[in-house]
Wavefront OBJ file of the C-alpha trace (Angstrom):
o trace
v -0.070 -5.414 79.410
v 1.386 -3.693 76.075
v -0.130 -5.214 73.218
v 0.549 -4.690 69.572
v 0.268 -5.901 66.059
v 2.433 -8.590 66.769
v 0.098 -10.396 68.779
v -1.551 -11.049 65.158
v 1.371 -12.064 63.760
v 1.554 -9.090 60.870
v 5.326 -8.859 61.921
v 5.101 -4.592 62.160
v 8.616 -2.767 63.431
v 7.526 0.000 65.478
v 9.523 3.164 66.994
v 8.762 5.106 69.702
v 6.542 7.799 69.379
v 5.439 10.427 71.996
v 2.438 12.579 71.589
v 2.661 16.476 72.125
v 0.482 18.829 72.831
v 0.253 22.545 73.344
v 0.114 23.391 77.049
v -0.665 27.071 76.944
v -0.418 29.602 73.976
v 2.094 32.688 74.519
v 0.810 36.106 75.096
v 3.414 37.321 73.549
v 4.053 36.746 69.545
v 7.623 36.429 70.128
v 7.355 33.561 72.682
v 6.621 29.852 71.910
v 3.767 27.267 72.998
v 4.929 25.188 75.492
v 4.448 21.399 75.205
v 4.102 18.715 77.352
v 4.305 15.099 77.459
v 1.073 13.184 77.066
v 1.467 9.975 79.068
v -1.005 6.840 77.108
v -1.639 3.725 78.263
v 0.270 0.676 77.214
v -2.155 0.022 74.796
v -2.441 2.891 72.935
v 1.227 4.027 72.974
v 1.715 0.942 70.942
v -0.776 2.107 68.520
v 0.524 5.289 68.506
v 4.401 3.633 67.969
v 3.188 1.850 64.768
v 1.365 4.614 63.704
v 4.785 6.620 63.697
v 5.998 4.191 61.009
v 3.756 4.143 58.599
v 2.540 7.766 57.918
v 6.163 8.655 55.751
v 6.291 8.978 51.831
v 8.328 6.342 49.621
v 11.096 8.652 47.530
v 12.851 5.611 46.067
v 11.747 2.847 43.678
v 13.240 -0.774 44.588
v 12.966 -3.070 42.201
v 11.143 -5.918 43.404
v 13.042 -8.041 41.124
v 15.796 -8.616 38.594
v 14.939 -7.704 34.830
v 12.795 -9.597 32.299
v 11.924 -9.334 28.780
v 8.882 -7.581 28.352
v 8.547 -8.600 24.224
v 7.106 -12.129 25.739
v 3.558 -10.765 25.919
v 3.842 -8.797 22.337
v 0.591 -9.303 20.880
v -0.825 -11.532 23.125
v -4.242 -11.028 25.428
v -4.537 -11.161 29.116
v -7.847 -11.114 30.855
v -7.995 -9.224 34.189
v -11.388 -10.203 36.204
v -11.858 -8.164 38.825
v -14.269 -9.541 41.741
v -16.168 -6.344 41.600
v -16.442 -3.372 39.158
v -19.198 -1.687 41.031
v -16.135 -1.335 43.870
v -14.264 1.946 41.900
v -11.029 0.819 43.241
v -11.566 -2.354 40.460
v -12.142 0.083 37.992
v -8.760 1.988 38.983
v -6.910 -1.415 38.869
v -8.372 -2.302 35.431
v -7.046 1.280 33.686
v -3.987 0.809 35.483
v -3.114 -2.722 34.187
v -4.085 -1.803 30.550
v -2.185 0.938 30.346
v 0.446 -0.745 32.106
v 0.281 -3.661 29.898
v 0.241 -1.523 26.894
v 3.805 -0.938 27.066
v 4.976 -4.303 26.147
v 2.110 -4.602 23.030
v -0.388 -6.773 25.255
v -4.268 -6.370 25.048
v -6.171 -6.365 28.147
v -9.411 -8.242 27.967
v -11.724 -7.258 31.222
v -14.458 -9.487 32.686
v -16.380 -8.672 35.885
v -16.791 -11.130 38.619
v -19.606 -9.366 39.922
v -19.034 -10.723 43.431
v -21.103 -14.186 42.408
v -19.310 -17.427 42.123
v -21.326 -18.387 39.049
v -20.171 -14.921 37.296
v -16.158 -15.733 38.045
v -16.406 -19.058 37.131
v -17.924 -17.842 33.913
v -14.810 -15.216 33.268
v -11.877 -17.464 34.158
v -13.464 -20.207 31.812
v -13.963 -17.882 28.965
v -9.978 -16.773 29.987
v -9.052 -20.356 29.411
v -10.995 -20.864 26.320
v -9.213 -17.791 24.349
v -6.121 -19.491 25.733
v -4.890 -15.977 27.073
v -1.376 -15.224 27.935
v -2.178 -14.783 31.760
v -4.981 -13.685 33.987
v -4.736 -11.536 36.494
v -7.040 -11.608 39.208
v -8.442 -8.757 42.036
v -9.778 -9.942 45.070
v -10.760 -12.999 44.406
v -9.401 -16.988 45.680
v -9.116 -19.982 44.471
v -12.015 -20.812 46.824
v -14.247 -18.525 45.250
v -14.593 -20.510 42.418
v -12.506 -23.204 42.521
v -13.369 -25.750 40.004
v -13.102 -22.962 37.342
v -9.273 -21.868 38.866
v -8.337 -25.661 39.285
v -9.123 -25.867 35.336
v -7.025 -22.457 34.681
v -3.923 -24.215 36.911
v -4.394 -27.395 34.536
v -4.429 -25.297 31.207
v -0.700 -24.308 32.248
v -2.096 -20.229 32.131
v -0.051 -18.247 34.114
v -2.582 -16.326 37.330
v -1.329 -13.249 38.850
v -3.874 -13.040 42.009
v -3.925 -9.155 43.077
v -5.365 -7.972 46.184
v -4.622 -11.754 48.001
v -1.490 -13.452 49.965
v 0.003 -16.537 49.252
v -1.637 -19.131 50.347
v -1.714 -23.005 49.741
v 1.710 -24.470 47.730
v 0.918 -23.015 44.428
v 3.808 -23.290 41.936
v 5.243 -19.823 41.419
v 6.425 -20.326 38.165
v 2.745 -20.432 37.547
v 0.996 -18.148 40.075
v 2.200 -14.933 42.066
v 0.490 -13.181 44.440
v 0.725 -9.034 44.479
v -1.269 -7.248 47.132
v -0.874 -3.638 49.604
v -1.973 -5.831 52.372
v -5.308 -4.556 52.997
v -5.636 -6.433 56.221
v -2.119 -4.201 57.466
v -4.063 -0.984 55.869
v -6.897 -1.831 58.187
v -4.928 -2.136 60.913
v -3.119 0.589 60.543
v -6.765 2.963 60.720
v -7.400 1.012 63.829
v -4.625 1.765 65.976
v -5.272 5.654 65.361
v -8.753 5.065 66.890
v -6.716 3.145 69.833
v -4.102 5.870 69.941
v -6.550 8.915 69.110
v -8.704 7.261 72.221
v -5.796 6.373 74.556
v -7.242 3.056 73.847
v -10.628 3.811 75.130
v -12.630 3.893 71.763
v -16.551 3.065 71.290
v -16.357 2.715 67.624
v -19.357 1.184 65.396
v -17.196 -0.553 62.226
v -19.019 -0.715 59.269
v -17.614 -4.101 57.626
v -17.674 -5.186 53.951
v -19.021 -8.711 53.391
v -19.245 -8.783 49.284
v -16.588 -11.716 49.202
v -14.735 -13.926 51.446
v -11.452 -11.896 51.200
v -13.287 -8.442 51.585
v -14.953 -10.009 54.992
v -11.513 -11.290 55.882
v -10.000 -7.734 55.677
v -12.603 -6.390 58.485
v -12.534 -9.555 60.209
v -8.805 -9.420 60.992
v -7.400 -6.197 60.259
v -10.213 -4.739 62.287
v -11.910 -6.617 64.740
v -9.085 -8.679 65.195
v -6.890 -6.075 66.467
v -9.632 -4.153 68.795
v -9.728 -7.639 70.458
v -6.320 -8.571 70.591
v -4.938 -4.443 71.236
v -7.463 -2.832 73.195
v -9.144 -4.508 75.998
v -11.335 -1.274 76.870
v -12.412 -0.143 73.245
v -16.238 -1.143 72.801
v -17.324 -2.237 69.257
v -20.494 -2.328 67.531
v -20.302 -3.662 63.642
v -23.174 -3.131 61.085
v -22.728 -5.757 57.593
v -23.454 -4.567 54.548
v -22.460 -5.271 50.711
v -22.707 -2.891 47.929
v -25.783 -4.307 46.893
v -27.625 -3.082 49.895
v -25.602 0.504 49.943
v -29.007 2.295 49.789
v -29.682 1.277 53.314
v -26.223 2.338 55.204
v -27.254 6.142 55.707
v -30.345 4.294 58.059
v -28.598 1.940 59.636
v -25.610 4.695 60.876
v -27.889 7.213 61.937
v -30.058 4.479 63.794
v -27.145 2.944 65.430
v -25.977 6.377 66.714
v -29.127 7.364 68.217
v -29.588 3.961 70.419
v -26.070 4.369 71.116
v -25.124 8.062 71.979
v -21.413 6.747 73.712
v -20.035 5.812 70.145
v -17.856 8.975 69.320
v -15.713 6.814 66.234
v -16.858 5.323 63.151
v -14.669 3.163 61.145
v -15.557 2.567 57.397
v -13.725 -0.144 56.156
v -13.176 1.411 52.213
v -13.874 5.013 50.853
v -16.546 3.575 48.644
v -19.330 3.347 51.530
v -18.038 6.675 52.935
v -20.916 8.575 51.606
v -23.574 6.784 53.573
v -21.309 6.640 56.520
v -21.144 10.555 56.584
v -25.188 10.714 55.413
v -25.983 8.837 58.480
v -23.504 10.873 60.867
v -25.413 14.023 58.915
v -28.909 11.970 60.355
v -27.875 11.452 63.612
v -26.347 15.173 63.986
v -23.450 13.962 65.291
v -20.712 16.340 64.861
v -18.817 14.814 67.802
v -17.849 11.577 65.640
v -14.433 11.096 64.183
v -14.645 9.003 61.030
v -11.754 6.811 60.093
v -11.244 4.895 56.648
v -9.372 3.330 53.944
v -8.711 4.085 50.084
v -7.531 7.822 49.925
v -10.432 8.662 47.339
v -10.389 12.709 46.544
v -13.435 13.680 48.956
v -12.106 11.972 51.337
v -8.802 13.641 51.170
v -10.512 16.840 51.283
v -12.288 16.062 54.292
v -9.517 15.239 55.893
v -7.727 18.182 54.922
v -10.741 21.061 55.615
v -10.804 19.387 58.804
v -14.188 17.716 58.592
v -15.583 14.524 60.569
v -12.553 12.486 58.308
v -9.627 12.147 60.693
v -7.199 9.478 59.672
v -7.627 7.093 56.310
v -5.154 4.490 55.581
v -4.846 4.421 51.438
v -2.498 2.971 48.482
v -1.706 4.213 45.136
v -3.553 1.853 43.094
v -1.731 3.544 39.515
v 1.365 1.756 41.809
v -0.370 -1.242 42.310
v -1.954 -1.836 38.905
v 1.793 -1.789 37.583
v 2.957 -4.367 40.494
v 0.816 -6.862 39.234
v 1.505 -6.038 35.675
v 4.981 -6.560 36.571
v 4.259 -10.173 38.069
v 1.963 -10.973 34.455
v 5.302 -10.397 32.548
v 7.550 -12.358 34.977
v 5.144 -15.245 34.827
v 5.209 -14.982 30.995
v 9.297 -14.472 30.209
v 9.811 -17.735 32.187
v 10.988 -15.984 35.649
v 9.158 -16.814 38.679
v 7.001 -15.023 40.352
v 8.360 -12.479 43.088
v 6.831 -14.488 46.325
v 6.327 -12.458 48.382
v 6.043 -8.698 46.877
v 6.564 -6.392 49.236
v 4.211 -3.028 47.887
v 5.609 -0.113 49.546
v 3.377 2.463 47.964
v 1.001 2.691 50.892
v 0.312 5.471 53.898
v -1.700 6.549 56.657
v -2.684 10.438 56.266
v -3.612 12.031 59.364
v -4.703 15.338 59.841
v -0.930 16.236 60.050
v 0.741 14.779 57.174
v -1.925 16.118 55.205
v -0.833 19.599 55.125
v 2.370 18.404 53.171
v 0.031 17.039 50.118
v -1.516 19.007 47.107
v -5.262 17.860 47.450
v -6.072 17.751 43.646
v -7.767 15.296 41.174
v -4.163 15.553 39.425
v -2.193 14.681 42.145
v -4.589 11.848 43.268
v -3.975 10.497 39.758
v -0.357 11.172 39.940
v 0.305 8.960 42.907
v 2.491 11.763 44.814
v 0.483 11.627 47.854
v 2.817 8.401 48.406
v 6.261 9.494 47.118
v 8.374 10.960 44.602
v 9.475 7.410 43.324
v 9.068 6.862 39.758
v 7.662 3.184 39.676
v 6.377 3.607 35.994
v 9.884 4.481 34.412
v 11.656 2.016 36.494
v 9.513 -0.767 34.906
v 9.895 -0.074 32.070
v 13.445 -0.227 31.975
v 13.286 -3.624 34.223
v 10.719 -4.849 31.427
v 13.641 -3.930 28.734
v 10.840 -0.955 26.986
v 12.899 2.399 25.893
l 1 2 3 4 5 6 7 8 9 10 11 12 13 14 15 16 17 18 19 20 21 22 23 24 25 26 27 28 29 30 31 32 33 34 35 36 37 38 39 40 41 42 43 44 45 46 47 48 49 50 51 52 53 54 55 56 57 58 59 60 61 62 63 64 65 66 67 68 69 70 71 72 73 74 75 76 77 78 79 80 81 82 83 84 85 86 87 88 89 90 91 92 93 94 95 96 97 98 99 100 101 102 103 104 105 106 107 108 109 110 111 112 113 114 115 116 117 118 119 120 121 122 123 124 125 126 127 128 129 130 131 132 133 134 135 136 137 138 139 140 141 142 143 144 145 146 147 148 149 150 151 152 153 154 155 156 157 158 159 160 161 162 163 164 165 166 167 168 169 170 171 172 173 174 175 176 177 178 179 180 181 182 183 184 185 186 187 188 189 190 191 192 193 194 195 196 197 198 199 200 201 202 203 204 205 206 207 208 209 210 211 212 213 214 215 216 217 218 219 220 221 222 223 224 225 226 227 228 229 230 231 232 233 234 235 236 237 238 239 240 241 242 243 244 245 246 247 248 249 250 251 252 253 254 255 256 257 258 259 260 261 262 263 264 265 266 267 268 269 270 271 272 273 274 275 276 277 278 279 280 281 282 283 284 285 286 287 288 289 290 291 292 293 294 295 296 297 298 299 300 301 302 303 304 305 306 307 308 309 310 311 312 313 314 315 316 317 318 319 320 321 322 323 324 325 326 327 328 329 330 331 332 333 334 335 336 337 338 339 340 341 342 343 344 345 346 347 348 349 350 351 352 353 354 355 356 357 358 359 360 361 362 363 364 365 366 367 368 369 370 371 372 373 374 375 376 377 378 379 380 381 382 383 384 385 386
């Protein structure tokens, strides 16, 4: 039976998509290759369908909402805790917001979570104690530390959360919710291991647990969807945080040896590549196709030189950064929060949408990989900043 992401209830349009192949090459220059249908299974032509969808670039900004007065945050401070700086994508988000943020006189006050309860609870209580103008929030829930966010809500401070969906009844004139939907990024690297298979993958997942949300994204975005999309794939998962990085080279390597069938590995972000591909290195296993998500610049290049990186899912996280700035100065000019945000600055680069791209530390930084839209200038004029 033809499954797809619906089944999970992540509401993807797909299009048809048929794969082609070269049947024979010409012996003469002049002539062409000849192609011919590959038929897949139900299965993965429905991976292969979505996958269709979601690998084109975003020329167009869209506002995601009317204007707003930018002057309401002038002067005043807004703390952005991130759950984890040691994750660099936290790091990106933190430059991004500042210099965002910047733009409309605001100082952005930084506090790491460090991916402990105790350590969040701390930052959001020192947020509400400088009575800052809003906090903005990465990858963390209200159940992470909730008596600390149930005193924020009751100080009246504004909380953008980044990096979750709404969830619960919170008031949005209070809290908004911006986020690429990492769970749909996850699935989107997963059916090109059902489609790059023909839905006959043995894939060892390497899954995040650092927080409740980051277990969540492997949990549903990739498990979920093997189980629900692909009766025949097999799936072996190794858990790991970034404290215990050290050890992921080890634990690859050892679970490709005992298991010589597993020909896919699926890293679940770009920031626990490097042991990934260490371990594969271990294990001499040139035969495995790597799949991931982020879009960092090595793995980019991997992708591109044709190395064990085959597909990676990513978002432009200058985009993002600005998204939930955006939703900071909403909450603070007395507009509601945009519920929900659709972020449309997100891809899956394969290794043939890749040849399109400039692989370069400047574009990565530019955000073109995504698009040609110009999200920075057209906040600024919905923010009211010359």
């Amino acid at each position: 039976m033809k499954k797809s992401l619906m089944a999970l209830g992540v509401g993807v349009a797909v299009a048809s998509l048929t794969f082609l192949t070269a049947c024979s090459a010409g012996t003469e220059a002049s002539a062409p290759a000849e192609e011919e249908t590959v038929e897949l299974s139900p299965e993965a032509q429905a991976a292969a369908d979505l996958i269709s969808q979601v690998t084109k670039p975003v020329d167009e900004f869209v506002a995601p909402g009317p204007a707003v007065d930018g002057s309401a945050l002038e002067g005043k401070t807004v703390y952005f805790i991130p759950a984890s700086l040691q994750v660099p994508l936290m790091g990106h988000l933190a430059e991004g917001v500042t210099q965002a943020l910047a733009n409309v006189g605001a100082t952005v006050q930084s506090c790491d979570a460090k991916a402990n309860p105790a350590d969040a609870a701390s930052c959001v209580n020192q947020a509400v104690d400088a009575q800052a103008a809003v906090v903005v929030t990465a990858g963390l829930t209200p159940e992470f530390a909730p008596a600390a966010f149930d005193a924020l809500l009751a100080a009246g401070i504004p909380w953008v959360q980044g990096l979750t969906a709404p969830a619960g009844d919170l008031d949005p004139a209070q809290v908004g919710y911006v986020t690429p939907n990492i769970i749909m990024l996850q699935t989107w690297s997963t059916n090109w291991v059902i489609a790059d298979s023909d839905a006959k993958a043995n894939v060892l997942v390497i899954k995040m647990t650092d927080t409740p949300t980051t277990t969540m994204w492997g949990d549903v975005g990739i498990l979920g969807v093997y189980d629900e999309a692909c009766s025949e794939c097999r799936v072996e998962v190794i858990e790991i945080n970034t404290g215990q990085l050290e050890r992921l080279p080890s634990l690859v390597s050892s679970a490709l040896i005992a298991n010589p069938d597993i020909t896919y590995v699926q890293s679940q972000a770009d920031s626990i590549l490097s042991g990934v591909l260490q371990g594969i290195q271990s294990a001499a296993r040139d035969d495995v196709r790597v799949v991931s998500m982020d879009g960092f610049l090595s793995t980019m290049q991997d992708l591109e030189a044709g190395g064990q990186v085959k597909a990676v899912s990513g978002f432009n996280s200058d985009a993002l950064a600005w998204y939930m700035s955006d939703a900071a100065v909403r909450l603070t000019s007395d507009a509601p929060a945009v519920v929900p945000s659709d972020f449309p600055f997100r891809r899956l680069f394969t290794s043939d949408n890749v040849r399109e791209l400039t692989i370069t530390a400047d574009a990565l930084e530019s955000g073109e990989w995504f698009g040609k839209a110009d999200y920075q200038a057209g906040f600024l004029e919905l923010w009211g900043v010359n």
